[in-house]
N, C-alpha and C positions, 0 to 999 in steps of 0.2 A: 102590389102584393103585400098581405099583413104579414109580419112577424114578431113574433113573442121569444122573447129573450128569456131563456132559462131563472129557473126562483132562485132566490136563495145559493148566490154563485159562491167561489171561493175565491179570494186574488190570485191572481194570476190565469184564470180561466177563461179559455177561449170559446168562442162560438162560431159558426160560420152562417150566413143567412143564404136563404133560397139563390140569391145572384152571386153567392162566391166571398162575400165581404167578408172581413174576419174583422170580432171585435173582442177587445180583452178586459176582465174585469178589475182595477186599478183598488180595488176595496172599498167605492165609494159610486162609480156610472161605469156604466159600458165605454169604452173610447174606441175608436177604429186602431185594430192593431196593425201596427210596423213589421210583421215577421212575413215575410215571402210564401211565397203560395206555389204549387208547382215543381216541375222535377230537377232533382241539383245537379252539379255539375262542379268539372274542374277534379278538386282533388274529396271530392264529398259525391254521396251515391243516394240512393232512394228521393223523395219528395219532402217538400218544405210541410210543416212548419218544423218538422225532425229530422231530418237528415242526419247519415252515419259517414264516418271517413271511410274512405274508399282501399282497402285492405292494399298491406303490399307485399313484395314475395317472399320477407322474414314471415317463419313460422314460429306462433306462440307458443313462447316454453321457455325453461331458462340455461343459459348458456356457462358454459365454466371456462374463465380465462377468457371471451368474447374477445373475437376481431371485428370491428362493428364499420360499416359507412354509416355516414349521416348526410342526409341532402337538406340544400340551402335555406329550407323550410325546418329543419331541424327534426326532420321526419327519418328513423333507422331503416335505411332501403335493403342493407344487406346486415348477416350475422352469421360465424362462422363459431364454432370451439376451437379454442386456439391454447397454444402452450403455455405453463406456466411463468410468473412475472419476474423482476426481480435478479439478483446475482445465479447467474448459472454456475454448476461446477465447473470448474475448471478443469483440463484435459488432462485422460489419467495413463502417459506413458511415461512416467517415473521422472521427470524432468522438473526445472524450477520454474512457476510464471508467478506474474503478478497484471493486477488489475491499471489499464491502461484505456484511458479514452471510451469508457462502458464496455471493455474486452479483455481478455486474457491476452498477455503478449508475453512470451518466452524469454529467462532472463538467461542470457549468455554466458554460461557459467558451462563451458563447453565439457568438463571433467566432472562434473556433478550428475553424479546418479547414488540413488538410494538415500540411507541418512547420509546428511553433508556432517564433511569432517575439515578440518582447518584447511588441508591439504587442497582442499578441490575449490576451495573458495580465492578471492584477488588479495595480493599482498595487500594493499592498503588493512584491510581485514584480517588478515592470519599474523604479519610481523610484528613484534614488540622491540621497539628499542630499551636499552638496559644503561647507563649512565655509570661513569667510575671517576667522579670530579676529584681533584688535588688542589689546596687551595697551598700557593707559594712552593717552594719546590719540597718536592718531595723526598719527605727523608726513608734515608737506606732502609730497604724489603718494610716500609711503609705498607700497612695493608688493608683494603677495605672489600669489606662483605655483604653482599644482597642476599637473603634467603627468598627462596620462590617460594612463591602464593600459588602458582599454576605449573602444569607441566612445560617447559618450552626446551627447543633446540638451538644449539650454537653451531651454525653449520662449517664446515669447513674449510679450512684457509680462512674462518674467522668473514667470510665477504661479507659487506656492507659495512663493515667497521669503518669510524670515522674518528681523526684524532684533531686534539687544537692546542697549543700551547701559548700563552702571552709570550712569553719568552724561551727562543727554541733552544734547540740541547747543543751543547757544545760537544760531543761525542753521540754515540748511538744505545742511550739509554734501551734497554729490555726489559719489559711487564711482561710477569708471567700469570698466563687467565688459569683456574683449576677448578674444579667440580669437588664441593666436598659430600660426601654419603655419610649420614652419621657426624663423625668426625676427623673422617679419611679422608687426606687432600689427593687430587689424581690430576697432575697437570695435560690441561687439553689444548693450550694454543699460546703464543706470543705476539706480544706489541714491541716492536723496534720502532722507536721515533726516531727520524731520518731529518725532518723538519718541524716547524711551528705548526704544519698541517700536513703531514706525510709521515707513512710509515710502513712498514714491509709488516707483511700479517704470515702467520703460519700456523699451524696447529692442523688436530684430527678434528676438532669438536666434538662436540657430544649431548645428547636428553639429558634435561633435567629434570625428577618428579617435584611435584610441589613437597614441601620441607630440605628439597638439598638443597647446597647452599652455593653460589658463584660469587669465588673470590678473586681479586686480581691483586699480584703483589710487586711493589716498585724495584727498581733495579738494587743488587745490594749493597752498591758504590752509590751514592748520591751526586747525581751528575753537577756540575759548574755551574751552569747554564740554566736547565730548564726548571722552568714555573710557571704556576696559575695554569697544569695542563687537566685535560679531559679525555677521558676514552669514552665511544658510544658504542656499545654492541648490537646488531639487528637481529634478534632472536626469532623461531616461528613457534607463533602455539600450535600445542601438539592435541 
């Protein structure tokens, strides 16, 4: 059986002859083409020599936020809209968290509600120590003054006070702590040094705004004995 191969081809164009043959035009002769003949299969649908991929149960369109499968062909089997990405807000019943492990986790700050104030926060964080060093002994109503920067309290009975003496007192020296407003001294508490590291505390205490001043003033006999002492007060910011 004759056949006449199309004039004047373009490359890449096919022919097929009377018995099925397909040949392709290379830009220069006909060559018997390599491209399959017949109906596809597998993951491909209609007949060779064009064949289409075989649809699958995602519907085209575009997704916002996508939850997506991908199968081992790298083919998207499934797609979902899904929430958005990224840090979520965090949970809004007036409490403190912070971000932990890609989550909100609750910071235990059991007294914390609304704006946090000193009060509801961990001593480590709210206490200031306050410092009243004597170098050699300290002579008679010797006296030194810290003015505040910040509001703070001197609580009562003076607790957390810490004393340290090089050399301890030979009697029971008395500091007296005071709050001055202005230039109004108002005595708020005592240091009785009893030891090198001991001492009997007492007072009301009291707030101070930032500009008063807390002064402490040494015994007004100069004790024998003590020297090289320090007083530490634990104040809380207010």
């Amino acid at each position: 059986m004759s056949f006449d191969f199309p004039d004047h081809p373009t490359p890449g164009q096919t022919t097929t002859t009377p018995t099925g043959a397909i040949y392709s035009w290379d830009s220069q002769k006909w060559t018997p083409s390599t491209v399959g003949t017949g109906a596809a299969g597998g993951d491909l649908t209609g007949t060779y020599p064009n064949p289409s991929l075989v649809n699958t149960a995602v519907a085209a369109g575009t997704y916002t936020n996508a939850n997506i499968t991908v199968d081992a062909k790298g083919r998207v089997t499934a797609a979902a809209n899904g929430t958005g990405g990224g840090i979520t807000d965090a949970p809004n019943d007036g409490t403190l968290y912070a971000r932990q492990s890609a989550g909100w986790v609750h910071v235990p700050f059991s007294a914390l509600t609304g704006v946090a104030t000193y009060a509801q926060l961990p001593t480590e964080v709210s206490q200031v120590p306050i410092a009243f060093p004597f170098g050699g002994r300290p002579a008679a109503s010797a006296v030194v003054n810290v003015p505040m920067a910040m509001s703070l309290t001197i609580p009562a009975g003076l607790t957390g006070t810490r004393v340290f003496a090089s050399t301890g007192p030979s009697g029971t020296p008395t500091f007296t702590l005071n709050r001055i407003v202005g230039t109004t001294p108002t005595a708020i508490g005592t240091i009785q040094f009893t030891g090198q590291t001991t001492a009997t505390l007492a007072g009301a205490g009291a707030t101070l705004n930032a500009g008063d001043t807390l002064q402490i003033v040494a015994p007004s006999s100069q004790d024998a004995n003590l020297a090289d002492c320090s007083i530490t007060l634990l104040a809380t910011r207010v």
